[in-house]
N, C-alpha and C positions, 0 to 999 in steps of 0.2 A: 671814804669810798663806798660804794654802792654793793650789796651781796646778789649775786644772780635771783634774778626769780624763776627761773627755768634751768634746770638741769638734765638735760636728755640721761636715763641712766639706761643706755642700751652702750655696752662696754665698747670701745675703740681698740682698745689692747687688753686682753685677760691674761696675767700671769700666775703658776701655783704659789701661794703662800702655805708655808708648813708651820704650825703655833705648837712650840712645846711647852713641857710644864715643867718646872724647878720643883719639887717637892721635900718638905723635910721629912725623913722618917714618920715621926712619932706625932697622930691627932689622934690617939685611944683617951685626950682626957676623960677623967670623971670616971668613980670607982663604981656606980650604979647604972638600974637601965634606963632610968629617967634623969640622969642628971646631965645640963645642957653644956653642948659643945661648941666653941667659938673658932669658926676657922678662916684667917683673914688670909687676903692673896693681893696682888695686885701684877701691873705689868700690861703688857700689849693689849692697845686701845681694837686690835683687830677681831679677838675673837669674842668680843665681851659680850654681845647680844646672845652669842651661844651660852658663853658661861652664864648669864642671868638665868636663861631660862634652867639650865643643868642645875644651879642651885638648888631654885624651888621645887625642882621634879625628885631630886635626893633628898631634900628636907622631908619630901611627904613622901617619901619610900622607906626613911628610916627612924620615923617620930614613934612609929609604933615600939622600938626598941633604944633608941637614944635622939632627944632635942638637941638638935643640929642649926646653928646657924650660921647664913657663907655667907660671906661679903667678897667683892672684888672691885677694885680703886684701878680704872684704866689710866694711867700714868705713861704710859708708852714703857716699848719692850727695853731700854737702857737703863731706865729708872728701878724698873722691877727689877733688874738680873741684878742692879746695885746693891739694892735695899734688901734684899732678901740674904743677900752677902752679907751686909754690914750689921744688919738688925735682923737674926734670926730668932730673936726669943717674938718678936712684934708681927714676924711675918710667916705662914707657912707654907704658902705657894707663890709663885712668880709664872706668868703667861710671858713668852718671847718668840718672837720672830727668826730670831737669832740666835743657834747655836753658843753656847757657851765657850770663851775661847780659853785655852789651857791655862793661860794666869788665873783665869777666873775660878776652873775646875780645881784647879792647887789650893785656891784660900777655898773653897768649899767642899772638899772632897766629900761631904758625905750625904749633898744634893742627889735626888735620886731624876733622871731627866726621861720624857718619855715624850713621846706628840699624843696630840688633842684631835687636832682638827685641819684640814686642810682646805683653802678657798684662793677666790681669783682678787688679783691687784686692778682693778679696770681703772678709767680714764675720764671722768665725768669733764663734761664743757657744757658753757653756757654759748650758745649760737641759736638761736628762737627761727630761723632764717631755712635751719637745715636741721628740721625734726626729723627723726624715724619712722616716726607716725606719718609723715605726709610721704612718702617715698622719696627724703633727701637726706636720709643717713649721714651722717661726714666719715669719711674713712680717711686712715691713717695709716699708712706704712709704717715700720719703724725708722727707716731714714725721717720721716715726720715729725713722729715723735722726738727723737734724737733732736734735730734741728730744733724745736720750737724750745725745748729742755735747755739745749746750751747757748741759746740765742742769736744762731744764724737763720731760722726764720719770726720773723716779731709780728708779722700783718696779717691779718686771716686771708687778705687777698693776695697774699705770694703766689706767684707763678707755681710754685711748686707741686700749691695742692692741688692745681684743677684739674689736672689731668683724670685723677680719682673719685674726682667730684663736679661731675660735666653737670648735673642739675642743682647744685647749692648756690645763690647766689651771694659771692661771698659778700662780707662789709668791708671796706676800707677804713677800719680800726685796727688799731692792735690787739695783740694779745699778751691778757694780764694772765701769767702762768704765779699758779697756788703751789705751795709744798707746804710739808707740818713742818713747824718749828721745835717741835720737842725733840728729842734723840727717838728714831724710830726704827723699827725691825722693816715695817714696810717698806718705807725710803731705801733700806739697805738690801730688800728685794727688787724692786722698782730700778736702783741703780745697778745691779746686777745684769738684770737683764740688755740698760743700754748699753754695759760695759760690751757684753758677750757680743752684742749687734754691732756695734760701732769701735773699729777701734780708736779711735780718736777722741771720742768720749774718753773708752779708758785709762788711754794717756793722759787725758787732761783732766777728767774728775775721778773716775774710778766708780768703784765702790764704797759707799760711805751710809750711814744712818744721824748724822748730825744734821740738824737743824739752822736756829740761830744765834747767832751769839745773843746772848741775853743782855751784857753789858755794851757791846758796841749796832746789836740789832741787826748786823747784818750774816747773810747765812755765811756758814764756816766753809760748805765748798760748794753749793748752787749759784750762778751768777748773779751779777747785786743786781736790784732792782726788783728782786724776786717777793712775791708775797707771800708774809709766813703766818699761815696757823696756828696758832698758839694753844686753841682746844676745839674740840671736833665733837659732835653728836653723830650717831646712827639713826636709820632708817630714813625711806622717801615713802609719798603716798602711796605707790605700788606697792608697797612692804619688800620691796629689793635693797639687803641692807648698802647704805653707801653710809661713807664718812663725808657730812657738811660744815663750814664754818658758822661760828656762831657771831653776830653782830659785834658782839663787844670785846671779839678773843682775836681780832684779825690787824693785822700791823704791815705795811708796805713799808718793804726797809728803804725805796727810794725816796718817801716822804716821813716821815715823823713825826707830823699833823695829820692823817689821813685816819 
């Protein structure tokens, strides 16, 4: 399959994303004021650009009294809230999207949990036809979105959308709808939203953050044919950060050769 080469990032739909933080007590290692600190974290691929930068800005806030080094593994928010459970001597932060649910708060009672940072879920498309920049925006209701999500609209030229979009000329192609394949906080906000909008959605998908199935490739509750990310980069030329796929990390579960 082919990766867009244009991605309009002017947002379709902005929702709040809230990224907390899993913390364990105790990073006072090292008995001196020069002796160096290791502090690993991992978890939701959402907030990482922030966290890269916050790194290096505390490293060189606090090098003058203790060497400090952070690392952060964007793994997505289900992996983190795991590993940071199972392997607490290896991990000492976790980033998630997703509140902590009380089975989880039981085996870790002594996570300390607080938010970061808060930003929007938006809606990137490739359509070169119906730029922002040329005064043909594509707008999207959430009945739209909804529809294109659960797959009762598949053609970019459905009746549905022209009403909205009286200067886009649409194409008479479909549309190839992307989700992440990892277990993700976003997904699990992104679905949120279309539960609350739609009830019918909620009836029929819900709420969820799973992805693909790994051994049969197809998603656990997005409908088949869906194409699943597998691993995602930040930033566009604009420097408006988005999440893109990357060539070699992208899998259509309706083909298996693709």
């Amino acid at each position: 399959m082919s990766l867009p080469t244009h991605i309009d990032n002017t947002p379709l739909l902005t929702l709040l994303a809230l990224t907390i933080v899993l913390l364990h007590g105790d990073l006072t290692r090292g008995p001196g004021p020069v002796s160096a600190v290791t502090i690993r974290g991992l978890g939701a691929t959402f907030p990482y650009s922030v966290y890269e930068r916050w790194q290096a800005a505390y490293a060189i806030h606090r090098r003058a009294h203790q060497l400090v080094s952070i690392s952060y593994e964007k793994t997505g928010s289900g992996t983190g809230r795991s590993w940071i459970i199972k392997h607490p001597v290896l991990w000492d932060f976790a980033g998630t999207d997703v509140p902590l649910s009380q089975d989880e708060m039981t085996k870790a009672p002594d996570l300390v949990i607080f938010p970061t940072l808060a930003g929007g879920v938006a809606i990137a498309y490739q359509l070169p036809m119906c730029k922002s920049t040329e005064g043909r925006r594509l707008n999207l209701s959430m009945e739209h979105v909804v529809g294109i999500f659960n797959g009762t609209i598949t053609m970019w030229n459905d009746d549905a959308l022209k009403p909205l979009n009286p200067n886009c000329p649409f194409p008479d192609e479909k549309i190839r709808v992307v989700a992440r394949a990892q277990k993700s906080g976003t997904t699990s906000t992104f679905t949120s939203a279309l539960s609350a909008a739609d009830d019918n959605w909620n009836a029929t998908f819900g709420v969820f953050s799973q992805g693909m199935n790994p051994d049969t490739y197809e998603p656990y509750h997005w409908k088949p044919g869906m194409t699943m990310v597998s691993a995602a980069t930040h930033g566009t030329k604009t420097g408006i950060p988005a999440v893109l796929p990357q060539p070699e990390m992208v899998r259509n579960t309706s083909r298996l050769d693709t």
